[in-house]
C-alpha positions in Angstrom: 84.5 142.8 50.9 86.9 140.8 49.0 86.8 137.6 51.4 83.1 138.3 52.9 80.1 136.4 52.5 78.9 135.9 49.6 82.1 136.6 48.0 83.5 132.8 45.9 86.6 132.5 47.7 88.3 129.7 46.7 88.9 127.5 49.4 92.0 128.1 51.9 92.6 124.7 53.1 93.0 123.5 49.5 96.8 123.9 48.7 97.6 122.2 52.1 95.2 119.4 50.7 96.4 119.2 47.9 100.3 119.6 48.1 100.0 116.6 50.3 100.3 118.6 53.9 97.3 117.4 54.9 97.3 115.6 58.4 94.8 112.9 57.6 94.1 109.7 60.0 97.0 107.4 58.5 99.4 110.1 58.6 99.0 109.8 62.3 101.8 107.6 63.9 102.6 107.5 67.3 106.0 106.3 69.2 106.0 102.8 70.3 102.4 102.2 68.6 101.0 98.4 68.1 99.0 97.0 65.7 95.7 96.0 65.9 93.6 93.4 63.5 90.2 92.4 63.9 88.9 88.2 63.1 85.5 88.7 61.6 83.1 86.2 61.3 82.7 84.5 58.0 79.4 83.2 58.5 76.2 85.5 58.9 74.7 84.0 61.7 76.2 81.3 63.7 76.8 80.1 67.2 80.2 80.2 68.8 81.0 77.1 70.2 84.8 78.2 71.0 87.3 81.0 70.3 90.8 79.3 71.3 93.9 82.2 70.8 96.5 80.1 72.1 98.0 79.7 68.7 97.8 83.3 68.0 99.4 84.8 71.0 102.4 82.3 70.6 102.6 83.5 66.6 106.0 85.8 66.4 105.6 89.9 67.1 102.4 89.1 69.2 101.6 91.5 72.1 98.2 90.1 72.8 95.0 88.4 71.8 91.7 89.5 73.0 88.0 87.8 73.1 84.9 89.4 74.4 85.0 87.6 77.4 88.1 89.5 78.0 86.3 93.0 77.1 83.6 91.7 79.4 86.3 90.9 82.4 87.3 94.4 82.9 83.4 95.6 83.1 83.3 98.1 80.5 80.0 99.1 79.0 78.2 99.4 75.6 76.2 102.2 74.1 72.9 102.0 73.7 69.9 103.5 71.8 67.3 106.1 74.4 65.0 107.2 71.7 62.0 105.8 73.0 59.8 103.5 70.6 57.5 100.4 70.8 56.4 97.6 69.0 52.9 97.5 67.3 51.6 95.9 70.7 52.9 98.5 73.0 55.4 96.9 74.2 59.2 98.3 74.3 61.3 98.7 71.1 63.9 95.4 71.0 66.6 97.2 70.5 69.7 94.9 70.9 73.3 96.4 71.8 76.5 95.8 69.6 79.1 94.3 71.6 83.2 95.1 71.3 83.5 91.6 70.6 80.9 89.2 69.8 80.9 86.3 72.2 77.8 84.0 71.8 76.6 84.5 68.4 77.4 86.4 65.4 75.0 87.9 63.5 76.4 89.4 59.8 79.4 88.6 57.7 82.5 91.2 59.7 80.7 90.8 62.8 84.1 91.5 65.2 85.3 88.4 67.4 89.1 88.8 68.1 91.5 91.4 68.2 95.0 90.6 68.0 97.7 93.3 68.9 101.4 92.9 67.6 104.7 94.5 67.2 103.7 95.0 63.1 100.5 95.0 61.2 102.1 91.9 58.8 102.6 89.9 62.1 99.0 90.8 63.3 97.9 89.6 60.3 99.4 86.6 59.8 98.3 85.8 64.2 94.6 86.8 63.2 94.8 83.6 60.7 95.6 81.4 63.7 92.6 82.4 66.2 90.6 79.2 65.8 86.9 79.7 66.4 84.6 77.0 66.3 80.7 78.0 64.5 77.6 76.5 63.7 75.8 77.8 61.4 72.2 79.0 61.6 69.7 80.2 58.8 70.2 84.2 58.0 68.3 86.6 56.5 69.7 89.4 55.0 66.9 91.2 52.6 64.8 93.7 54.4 61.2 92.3 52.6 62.4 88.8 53.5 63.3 89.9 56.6 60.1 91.3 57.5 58.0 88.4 56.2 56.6 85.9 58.3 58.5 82.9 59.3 61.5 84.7 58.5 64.5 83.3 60.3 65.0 84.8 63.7 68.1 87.5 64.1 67.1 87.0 67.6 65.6 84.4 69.4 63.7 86.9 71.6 62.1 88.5 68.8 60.4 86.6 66.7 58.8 88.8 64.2 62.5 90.3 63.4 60.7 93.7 63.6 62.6 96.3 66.2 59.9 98.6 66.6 57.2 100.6 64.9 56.8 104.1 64.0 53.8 106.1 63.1 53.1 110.0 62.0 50.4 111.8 60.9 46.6 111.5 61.0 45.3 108.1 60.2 41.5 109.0 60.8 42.0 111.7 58.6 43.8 110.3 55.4 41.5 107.3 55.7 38.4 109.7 55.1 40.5 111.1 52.0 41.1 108.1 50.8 37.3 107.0 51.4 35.9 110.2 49.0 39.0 110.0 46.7 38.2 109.7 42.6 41.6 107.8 42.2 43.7 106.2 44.4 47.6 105.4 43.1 49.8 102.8 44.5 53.1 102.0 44.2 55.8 99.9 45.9 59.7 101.0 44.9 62.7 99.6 46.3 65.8 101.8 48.1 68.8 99.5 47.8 71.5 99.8 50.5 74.6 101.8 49.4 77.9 102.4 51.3 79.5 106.3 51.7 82.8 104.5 50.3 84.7 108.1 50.9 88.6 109.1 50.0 90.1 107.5 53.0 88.9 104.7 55.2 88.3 104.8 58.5 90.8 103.9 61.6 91.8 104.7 65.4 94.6 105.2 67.4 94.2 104.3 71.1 96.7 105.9 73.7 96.6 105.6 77.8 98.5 107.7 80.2 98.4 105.9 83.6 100.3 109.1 85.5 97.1 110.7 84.6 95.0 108.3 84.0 93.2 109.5 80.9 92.6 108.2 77.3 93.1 109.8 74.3 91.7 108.8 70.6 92.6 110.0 67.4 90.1 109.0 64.9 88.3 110.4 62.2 84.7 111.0 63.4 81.9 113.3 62.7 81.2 115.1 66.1 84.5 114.6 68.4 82.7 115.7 71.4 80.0 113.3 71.3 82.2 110.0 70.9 84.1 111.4 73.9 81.1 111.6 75.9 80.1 108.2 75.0 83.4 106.9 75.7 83.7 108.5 79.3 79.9 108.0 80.1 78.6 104.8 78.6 82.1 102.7 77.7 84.4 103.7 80.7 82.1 105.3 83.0 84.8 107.9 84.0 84.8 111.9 83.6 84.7 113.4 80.6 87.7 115.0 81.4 89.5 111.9 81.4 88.8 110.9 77.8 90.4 113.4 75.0 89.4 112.9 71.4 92.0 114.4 68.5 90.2 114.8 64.9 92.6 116.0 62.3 91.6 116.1 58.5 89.0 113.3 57.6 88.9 112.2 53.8 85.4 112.2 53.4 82.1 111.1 55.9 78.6 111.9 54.7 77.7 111.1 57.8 79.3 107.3 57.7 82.4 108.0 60.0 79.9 108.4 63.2 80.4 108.2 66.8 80.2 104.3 68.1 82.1 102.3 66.2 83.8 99.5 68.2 87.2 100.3 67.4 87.0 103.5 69.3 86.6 101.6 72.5 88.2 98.6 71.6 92.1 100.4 70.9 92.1 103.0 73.9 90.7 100.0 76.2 94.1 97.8 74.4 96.0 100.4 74.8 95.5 100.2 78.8 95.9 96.7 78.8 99.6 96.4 76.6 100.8 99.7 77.7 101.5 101.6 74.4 99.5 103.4 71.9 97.6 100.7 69.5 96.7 101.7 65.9 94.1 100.5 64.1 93.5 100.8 60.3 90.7 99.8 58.2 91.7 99.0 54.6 90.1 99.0 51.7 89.1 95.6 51.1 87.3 95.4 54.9 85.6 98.8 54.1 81.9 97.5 53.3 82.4 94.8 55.7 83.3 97.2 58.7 81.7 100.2 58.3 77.4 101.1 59.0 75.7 101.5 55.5 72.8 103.4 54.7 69.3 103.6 52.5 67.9 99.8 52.5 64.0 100.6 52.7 61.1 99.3 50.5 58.2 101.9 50.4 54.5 101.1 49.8 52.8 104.4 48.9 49.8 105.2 47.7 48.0 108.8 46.8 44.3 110.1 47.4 43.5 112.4 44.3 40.0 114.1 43.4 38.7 114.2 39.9 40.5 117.3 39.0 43.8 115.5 40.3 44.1 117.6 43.2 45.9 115.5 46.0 44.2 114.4 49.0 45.7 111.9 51.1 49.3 110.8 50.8 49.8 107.1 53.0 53.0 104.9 53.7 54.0 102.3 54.6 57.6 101.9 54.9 60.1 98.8 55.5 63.4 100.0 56.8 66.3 97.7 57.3 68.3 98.9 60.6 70.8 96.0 60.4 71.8 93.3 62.9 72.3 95.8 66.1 70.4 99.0 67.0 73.9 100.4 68.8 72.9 104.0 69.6 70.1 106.6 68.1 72.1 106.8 65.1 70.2 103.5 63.7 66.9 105.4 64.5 67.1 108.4 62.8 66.6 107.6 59.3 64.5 107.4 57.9 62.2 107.6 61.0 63.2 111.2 61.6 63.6 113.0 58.4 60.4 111.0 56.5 58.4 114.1 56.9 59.1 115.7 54.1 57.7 112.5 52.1 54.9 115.3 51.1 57.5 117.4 49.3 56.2 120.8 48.6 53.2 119.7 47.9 49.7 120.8 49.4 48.6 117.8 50.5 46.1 118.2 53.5 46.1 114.5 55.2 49.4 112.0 55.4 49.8 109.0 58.2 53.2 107.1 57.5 54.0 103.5 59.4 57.6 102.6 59.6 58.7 99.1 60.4 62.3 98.8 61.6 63.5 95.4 60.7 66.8 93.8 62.0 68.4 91.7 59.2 71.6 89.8 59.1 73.8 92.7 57.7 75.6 95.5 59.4 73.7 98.2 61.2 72.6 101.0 58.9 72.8 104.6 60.2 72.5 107.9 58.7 74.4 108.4 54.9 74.2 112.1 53.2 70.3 113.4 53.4 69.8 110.8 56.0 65.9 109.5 55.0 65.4 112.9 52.7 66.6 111.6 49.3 64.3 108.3 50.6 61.3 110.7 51.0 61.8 112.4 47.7 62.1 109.7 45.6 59.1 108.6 47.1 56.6 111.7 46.3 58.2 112.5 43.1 58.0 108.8 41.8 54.0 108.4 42.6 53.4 111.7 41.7 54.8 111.1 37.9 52.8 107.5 38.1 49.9 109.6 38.8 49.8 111.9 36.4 50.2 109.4 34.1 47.4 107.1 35.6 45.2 110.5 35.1 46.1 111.7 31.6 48.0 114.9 32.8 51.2 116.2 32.1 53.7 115.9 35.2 54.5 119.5 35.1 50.7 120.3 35.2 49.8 117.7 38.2 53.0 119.3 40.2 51.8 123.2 39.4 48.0 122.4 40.8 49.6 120.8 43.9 52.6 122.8 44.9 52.7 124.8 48.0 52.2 128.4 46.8 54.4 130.9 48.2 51.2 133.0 49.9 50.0 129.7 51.6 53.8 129.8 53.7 55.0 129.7 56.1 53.0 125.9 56.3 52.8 123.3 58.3 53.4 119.8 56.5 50.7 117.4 57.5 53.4 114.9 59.0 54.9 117.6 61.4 57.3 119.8 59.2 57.3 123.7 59.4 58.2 125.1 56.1 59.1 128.6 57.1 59.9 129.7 53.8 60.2 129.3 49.7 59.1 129.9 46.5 58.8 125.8 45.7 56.8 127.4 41.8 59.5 129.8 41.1 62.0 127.1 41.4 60.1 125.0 39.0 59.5 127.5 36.5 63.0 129.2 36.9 64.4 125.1 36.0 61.8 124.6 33.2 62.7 127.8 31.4 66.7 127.3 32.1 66.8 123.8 31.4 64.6 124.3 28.0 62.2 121.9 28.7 60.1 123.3 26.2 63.0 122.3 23.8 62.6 118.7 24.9 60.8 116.9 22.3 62.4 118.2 19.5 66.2 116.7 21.3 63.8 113.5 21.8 63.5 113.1 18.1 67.0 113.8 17.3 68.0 110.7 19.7 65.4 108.7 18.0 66.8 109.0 15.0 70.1 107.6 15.9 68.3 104.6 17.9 68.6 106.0 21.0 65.8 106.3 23.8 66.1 110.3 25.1 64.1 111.3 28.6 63.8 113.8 31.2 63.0 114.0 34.5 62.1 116.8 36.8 61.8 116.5 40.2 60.9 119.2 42.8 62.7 118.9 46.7 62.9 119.9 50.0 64.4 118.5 53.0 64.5 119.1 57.0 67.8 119.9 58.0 69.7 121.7 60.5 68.1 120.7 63.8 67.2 122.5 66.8 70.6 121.0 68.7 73.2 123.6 70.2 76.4 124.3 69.0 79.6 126.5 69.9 81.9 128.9 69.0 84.9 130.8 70.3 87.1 133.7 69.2 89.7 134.3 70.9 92.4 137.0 70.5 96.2 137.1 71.0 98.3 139.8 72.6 99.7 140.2 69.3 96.4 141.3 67.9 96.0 137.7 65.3 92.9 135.5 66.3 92.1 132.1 66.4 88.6 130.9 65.9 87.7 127.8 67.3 84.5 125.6 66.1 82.8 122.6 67.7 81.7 121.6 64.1 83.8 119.2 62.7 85.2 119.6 58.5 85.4 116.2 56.6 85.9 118.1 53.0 83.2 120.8 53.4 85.1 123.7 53.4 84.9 125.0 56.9 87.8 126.8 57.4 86.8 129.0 54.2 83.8 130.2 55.0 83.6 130.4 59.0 87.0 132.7 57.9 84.3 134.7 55.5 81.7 135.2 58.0 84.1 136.4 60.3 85.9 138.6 57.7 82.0 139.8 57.4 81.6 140.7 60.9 84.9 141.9 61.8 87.2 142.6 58.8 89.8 140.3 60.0 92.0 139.3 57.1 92.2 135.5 56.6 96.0 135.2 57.2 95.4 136.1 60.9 93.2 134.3 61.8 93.7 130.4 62.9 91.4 128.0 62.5 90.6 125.0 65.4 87.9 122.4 64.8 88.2 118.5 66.1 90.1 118.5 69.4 88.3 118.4 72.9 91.1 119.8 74.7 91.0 122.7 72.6 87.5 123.2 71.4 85.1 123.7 74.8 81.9 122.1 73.2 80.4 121.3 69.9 77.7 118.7 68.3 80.0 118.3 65.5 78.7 118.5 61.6 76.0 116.3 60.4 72.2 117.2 58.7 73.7 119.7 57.2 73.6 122.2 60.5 77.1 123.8 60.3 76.4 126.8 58.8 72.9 127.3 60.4 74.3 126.5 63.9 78.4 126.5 63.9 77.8 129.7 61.7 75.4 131.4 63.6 77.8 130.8 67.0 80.4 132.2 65.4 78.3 135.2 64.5 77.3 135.6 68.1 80.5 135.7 68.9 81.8 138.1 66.8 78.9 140.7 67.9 80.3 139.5 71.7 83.7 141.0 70.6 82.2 144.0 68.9 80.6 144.6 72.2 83.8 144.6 74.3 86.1 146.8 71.7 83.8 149.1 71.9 83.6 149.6 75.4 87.3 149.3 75.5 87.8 152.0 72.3 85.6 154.6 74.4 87.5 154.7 77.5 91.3 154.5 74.6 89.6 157.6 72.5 88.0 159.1 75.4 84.5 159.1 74.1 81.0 158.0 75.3 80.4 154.2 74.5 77.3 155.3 72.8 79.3 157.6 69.9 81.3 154.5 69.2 80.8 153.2 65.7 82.8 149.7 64.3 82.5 149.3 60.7 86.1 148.0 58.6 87.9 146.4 61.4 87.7 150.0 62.9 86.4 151.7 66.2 85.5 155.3 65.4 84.1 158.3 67.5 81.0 158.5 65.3 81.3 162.5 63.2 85.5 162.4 64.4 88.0 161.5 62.1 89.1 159.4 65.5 89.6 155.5 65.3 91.5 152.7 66.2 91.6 149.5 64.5 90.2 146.1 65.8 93.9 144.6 65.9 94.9 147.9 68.1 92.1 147.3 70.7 92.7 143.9 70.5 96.5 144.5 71.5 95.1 147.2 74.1 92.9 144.6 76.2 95.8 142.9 77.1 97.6 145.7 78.5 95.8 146.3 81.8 97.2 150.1 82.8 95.0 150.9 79.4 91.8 149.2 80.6 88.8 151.2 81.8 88.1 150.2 85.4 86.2 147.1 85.8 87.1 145.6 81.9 88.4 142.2 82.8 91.7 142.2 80.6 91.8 139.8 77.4 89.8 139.7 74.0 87.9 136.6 73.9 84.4 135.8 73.6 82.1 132.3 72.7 78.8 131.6 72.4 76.5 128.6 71.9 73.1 128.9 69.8 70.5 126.6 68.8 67.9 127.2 66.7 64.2 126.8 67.5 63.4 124.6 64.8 64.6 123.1 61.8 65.7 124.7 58.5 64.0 123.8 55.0 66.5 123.9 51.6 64.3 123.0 48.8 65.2 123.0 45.1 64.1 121.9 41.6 66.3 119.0 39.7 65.9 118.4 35.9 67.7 115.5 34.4 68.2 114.3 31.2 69.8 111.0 29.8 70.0 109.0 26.6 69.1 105.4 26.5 70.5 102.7 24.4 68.0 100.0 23.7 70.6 97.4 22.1 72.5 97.5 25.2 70.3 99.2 28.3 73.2 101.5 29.0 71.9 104.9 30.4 74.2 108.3 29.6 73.5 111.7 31.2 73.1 114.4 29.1 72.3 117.3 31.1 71.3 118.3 34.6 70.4 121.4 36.2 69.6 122.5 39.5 67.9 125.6 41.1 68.7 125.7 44.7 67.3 127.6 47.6 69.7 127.1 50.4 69.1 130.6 52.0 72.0 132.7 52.4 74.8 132.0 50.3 77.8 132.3 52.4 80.0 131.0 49.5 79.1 130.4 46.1 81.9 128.0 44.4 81.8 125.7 47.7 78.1 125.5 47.5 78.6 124.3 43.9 81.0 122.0 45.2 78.4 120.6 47.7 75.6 120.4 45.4 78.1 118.7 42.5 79.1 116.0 45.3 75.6 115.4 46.4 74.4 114.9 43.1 76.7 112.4 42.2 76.3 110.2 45.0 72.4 110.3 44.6 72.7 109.8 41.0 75.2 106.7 41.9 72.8 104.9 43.9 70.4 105.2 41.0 73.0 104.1 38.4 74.9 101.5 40.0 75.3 101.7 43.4 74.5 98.8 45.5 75.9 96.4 48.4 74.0 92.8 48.0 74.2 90.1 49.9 73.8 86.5 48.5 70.5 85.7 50.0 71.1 81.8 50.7 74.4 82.0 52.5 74.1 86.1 54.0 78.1 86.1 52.1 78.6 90.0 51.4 79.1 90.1 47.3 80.0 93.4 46.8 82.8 93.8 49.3 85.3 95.5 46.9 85.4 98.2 44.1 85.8 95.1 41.8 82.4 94.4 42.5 80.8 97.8 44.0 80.2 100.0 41.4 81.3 103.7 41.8 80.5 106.8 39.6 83.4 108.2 37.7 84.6 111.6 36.2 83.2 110.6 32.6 79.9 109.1 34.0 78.9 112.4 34.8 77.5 115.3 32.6 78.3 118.9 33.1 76.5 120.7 35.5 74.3 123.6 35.4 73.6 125.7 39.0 70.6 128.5 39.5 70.5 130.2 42.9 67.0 131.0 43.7 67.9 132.3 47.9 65.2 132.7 50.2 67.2 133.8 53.5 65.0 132.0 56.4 64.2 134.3 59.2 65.0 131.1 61.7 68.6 131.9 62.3 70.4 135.7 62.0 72.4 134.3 59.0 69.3 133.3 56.6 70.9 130.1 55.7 69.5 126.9 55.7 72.4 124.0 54.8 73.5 122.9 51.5 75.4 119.3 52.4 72.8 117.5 51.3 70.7 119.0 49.0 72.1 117.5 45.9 72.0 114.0 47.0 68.2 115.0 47.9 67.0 115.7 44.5 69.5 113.8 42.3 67.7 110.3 43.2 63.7 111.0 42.1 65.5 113.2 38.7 68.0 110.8 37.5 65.4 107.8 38.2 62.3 110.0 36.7 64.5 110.8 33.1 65.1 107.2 32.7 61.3 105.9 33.0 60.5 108.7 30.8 63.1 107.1 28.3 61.6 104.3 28.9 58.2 104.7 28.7 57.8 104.9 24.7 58.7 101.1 24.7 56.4 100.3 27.5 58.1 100.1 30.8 56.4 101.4 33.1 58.4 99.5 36.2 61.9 99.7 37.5 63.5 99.8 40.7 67.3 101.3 40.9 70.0 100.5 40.6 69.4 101.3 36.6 72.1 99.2 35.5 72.6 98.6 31.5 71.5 94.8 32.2 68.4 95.6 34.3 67.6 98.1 31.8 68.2 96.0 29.0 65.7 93.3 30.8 63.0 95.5 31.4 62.9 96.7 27.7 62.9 93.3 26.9 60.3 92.2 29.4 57.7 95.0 27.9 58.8 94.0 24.0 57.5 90.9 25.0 54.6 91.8 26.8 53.3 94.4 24.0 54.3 91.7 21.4 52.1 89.1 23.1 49.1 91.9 23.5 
């Protein structure tokens, strides 16, 4: 089938993307709309003595000023986290709520105070430089480590130890009594800086309010529609759902950033109410880092249990992760609490026990950014598991291959919880080693050397939970014209969705892509839907869609009987036909279609239409797993690190489409190898001041950072969802961050460095060769 799956179609939405007829958040403008600009707090922890807008809401163009004593007025609520966690004690998990609008205290550099509404965003601007707000200043801490430390400066007052709660998994008893009988024990600490998504276009919000019907609507570009409107209605306005409508056009980029509880969701639909007209709010580039959640920020202790014949035994961690100033829904608990499972790779380690700390800092919340605590957990194994083999005298390749998880030992339960249903984690390494030519290695070693550069490669092996067991939906629905119209509760933010839900639907029922419509984003339209994140669309939205599809299938050929005058049971659909099975008899799926709306041609007791949903979840999660291999080139005169080459072999289960799989795997492995390379946000740690709070200072990959790409399928459908697939959003980022960082030590490690935390920038680099010149000089 020209457009089925497994087919590389190239992607439909594309030349509406790129012709510029995309409907993206700021092409959104509504009649009569107001402006909306948020005061932030300069300081990074500091008491309010006074906010005074009286100056403001004189200030030309000004519709109104609001505080969150105002917010607090009208009675509106705040979302709040329900995961239930405690403290090392016992005692509840301090999770403290993020106001609208920060009344008391402020507690990171952007934290919200004002909002000022005007006629124009220039005169909103030039207002919010008039609200006067009177601080004091209070000590701030904004590095997790320092955070965590004892006699840290309190976030808050009530909790003194700046720690939100702990978590534990896995077997202590057990990996203690590995530990105990172990011939070597490795430990390492490495450091996960905190990155920012920093996607195509920033966020923003446009609040409206009908009072005939009483009922919001928000357009805004957000990961899972239905969920922010179910906050909204439930924990924010405390109305029906039906009385809140969220609209979700194109979206320029999320990985996973653009979630559901910012406070500009509540904060323009609750102004628009109070000035009567729709208020826009749009976050520019230069307030991006400040607004927005970030992600990563962790420093991992770990440590492995290996016998003599450097077989692992025990894997244990402990783990600080920086959750920010605010815990403001479950979103700030789920990585890497959730996804740190898979810290035992796919190795065959028999004992794990992992302690997280979360620990509130001065900064802004951190929440889930593409992999969500899996990248986290594979740099972790793969780093200690190089530092071992070098601690024991074995080659890398050799410690992995007596460790790895062999394919007759699946499916296998991880020792911290994860199910890995399926895999061939060997065959992935030896299908990269062989088409990567690591055997070639030393040889292209030398011929850097001889033109002073430092050549390594790195090879990491990764898998990753993803695709949860949470429902989603699906509907196909016909029209008396015979076209369709599918309509998902995933969400697209630059995944391709509209391709290849169109190619499993082409798949199932031979519609042609040209009739068929494609809905995703809008509550009024869509019934239901958990929206896309962890990679899950395919696995779940997919799967729905599927469902649905057999739903329809069921119906035409009921309905193509009783029109060909045959028994149910001798009705065969294959081709977008219904045919009396051994008959030259059929009728296509656009004539049935057409029929079921026609009700003198329905068999008695067919309801008439042709539409059909469904709503799957899967009973547990899905396992992509791969094998990275990077190589770079080092330049000891000036630390600067080049890629060379990378490869991946991939086992994402079903490919549905292979050139937007590429494209998901090229994007992931850019923004894992970005964090290793140069990606950081940093705070100064004296005054909490956010540093890098502009591309001027932020450092981004670019087009000629990169290397070409090389991409090896190695599919192993799953059996835990009718498709076989298992997600591919995140895989990339997943293995990109232990490969990229593992070819650089090995670059390094002829000269002695045998420490480095990312980001690998050319001066860090360039230190730590110095640092070990000196060191072996002095020796």
């Amino acid at each position: 089938m020209k457009f089925g799956i497994g087919q590389p179609v190239r992607r439909f939405e594309d030349v509406r993307l790129l012709t510029g007829k995309g409907r993206f958040q700021d092409d959104q403008s509504l009649a009569r709309q107001a402006y909306a600009v948020f005061v932030h707090s300069p300081h990074a922890h500091a008491a309010i003595r006074s906010i005074s807008t009286e100056a403001a809401s004189r200030a030309p163009g000004v519709i109104a000023v609001f505080t969150g004593a105002d917010y607090a007025a009208d009675g509106l609520g705040m979302p709040k986290a329900a995961m239930p966690r405690k403290k090392r004690d016992g005692s509840p998990m301090f999770a403290p709520q993020r106001p609208a609008l920060v009344i008391d205290r402020v507690r990171y550099v952007g934290d919200p105070v004002a909002l000022v509404i005007a006629h124009t965003l220039d005169e909103a601007k030039d207002a919010a430089e008039l609200v006067e707000v009177d601080y004091e200043p209070l000590p701030s801490v904004t590095e997790v480590g320092a955070a965590a430390a004892p006699g840290a400066p309190r976030v808050w007052d009530e909790n003194p130890d700046n720690i939100s709660h702990t978590l534990e998994r896995g077997d202590r008893k057990a990996t203690d009594e590995a530990f105990a009988r172990a011939a070597h024990v490795v430990r390492r600490r490495y450091v996960i800086t905190r990155v920012h998504a920093q996607y195509m276009e920033p966020r923003g919000s446009i609040g409206t309010y009908d009072a005939g019907d009483d009922r919001y609507t928000l357009y805004a570009d957000v990961n899972y529609p239905h969920r922010v409107r179910n906050m909204l209605a439930n924990m924010i306005f405390k109305v029906p759902e039906s009385k809140v409508r969220v609209v979700c056009q194109d979206v320029g980029g999320g990985f996973g950033a653009k979630g559901w509880q910012y406070v500009d969701h509540r904060l323009t639909l609750w102004a628009a109410r109070k000035v009567g007209r729709p208020v826009r709010w749009s976050c520019e580039r230069s307030q991006v880092i400040m607004a927005d959640e970030h992600g990563r920020d962790n420093i991992g202790d770990i440590e492995l249990a290996l016998d003599a014949d450097g077989k692992i035994l025990g894997l244990r961690l402990h783990m600080l992760a920086s959750i920010g100033a605010y815990i403001a829904s479950d979103r700030q608990l789920l990585t890497p609490f959730g996804q740190i499972g898979t810290v035992t790779g796919v190795y065959d380690i028999p004992a794990a026990h992992v302690t997280i700390d979360a620990v509130l800092s001065n900064t802004n919340p951190t929440a889930p950014y593409r992999g969500a605590g899996r990248p986290e957990a594979a740099y972790l194994i793969e780093r200690i598991v190089e530092v071992a083999a070098q601690q024991l005298g074995i080659d890398s390749i050799e410690l992995r291959r007596r460790n790895i998880i062999p394919k007759e030992k699946l499916p296998y339960r991880a020792p911290l919880g994860p199910f890995y249903d399926c895999g061939e984690f060997e065959k992935n390494m030896d299908m990269a080693l062989a088409a990567s030519d690591y055997a070639g290695f030393a040889k292209r070693r030398e011929a850097s050397r001889a033109n002073g550069k430092l050549r390594g490669i790195g090879l990491a092996n990764a898998i990753e939970q993803a695709a949860g067991p949470t429902p989603e939906y699906a509907e196909i629905r016909f029209n008396p014209s015979g076209t369709a119209m599918m309509l998902m509760g995933t969400k697209t933010h630059g995944q391709g969705h509209e391709t290849v839900f169109k190619q499993i639907l082409h798949d199932k029922l031979g519609i042609a892509p040209g009739d068929l419509q494609f809905i995703d984003g809008d509550t009024d339209r869509v019934a239901f839907g958990m929206g896309s994140n962890g990679s899950r669309s395919m696995v779940t939205g997919g799967t729905a869609l599927s469902l649905a599809a057999e739903k329809i299938i069921a119906k035409g050929k009921r309905l193509a009987a009783h029109l060909l005058e045959a028994a149910e049971a001798d009705i065969a659909f294959a081709d977008a036909k219904f045919s009396v099975v051994g008959t030259d008899r059929s009728l296509t799926l656009k004539q049935v279609a057409m029929a079921a709306f026609q009700p003198a041609r329905l068999p008695p007791g067919l309801e008439p239409g042709f539409y059909e949903d469904a709503t799957y979840a899967p009973k547990r999660d899905t396992f992509p797993n791969g094998c990275h291999v990077c190589e770079v080139e080092v330049d000891p005169d000036t630390g600067e690190v080049a890629l060379l080459a990378y490869l991946v072999v991939d086992d994402v289960g079903t490919v549905i489409n292979p050139l937007t799989l590429a494209g998901q795997i090229h994007g992931g492995v850019v923004q894992g190898m970005g964090q290793i390379l140069m990606e950081r946000v940093v705070y100064d740690p004296d005054s909490g001041q956010l540093l890098t709070a502009s591309f001027m200072d932020y450092a981004m990959p670019r087009a000629d950072t990169m290397c070409s790409m090389k991409i090896v399928g190695n599919p192993v459908p799953t059996a835990t969802n009718p498709l076989g697939v298992k997600g591919a959003g995140e895989a990339g980022c997943v293995g990109a961050m232990p490969a990229v960082m593992l070819a650089i030590m090995n670059a390094l490690a002829e000269r002695g460095v045998r420490e480095l935390d990312m980001p690998a920038t050319s001066d860090r680099v360039w230190r730590a060769l110095q640092s070990a010149g000196t060191a072996t000089n002095g020796a």
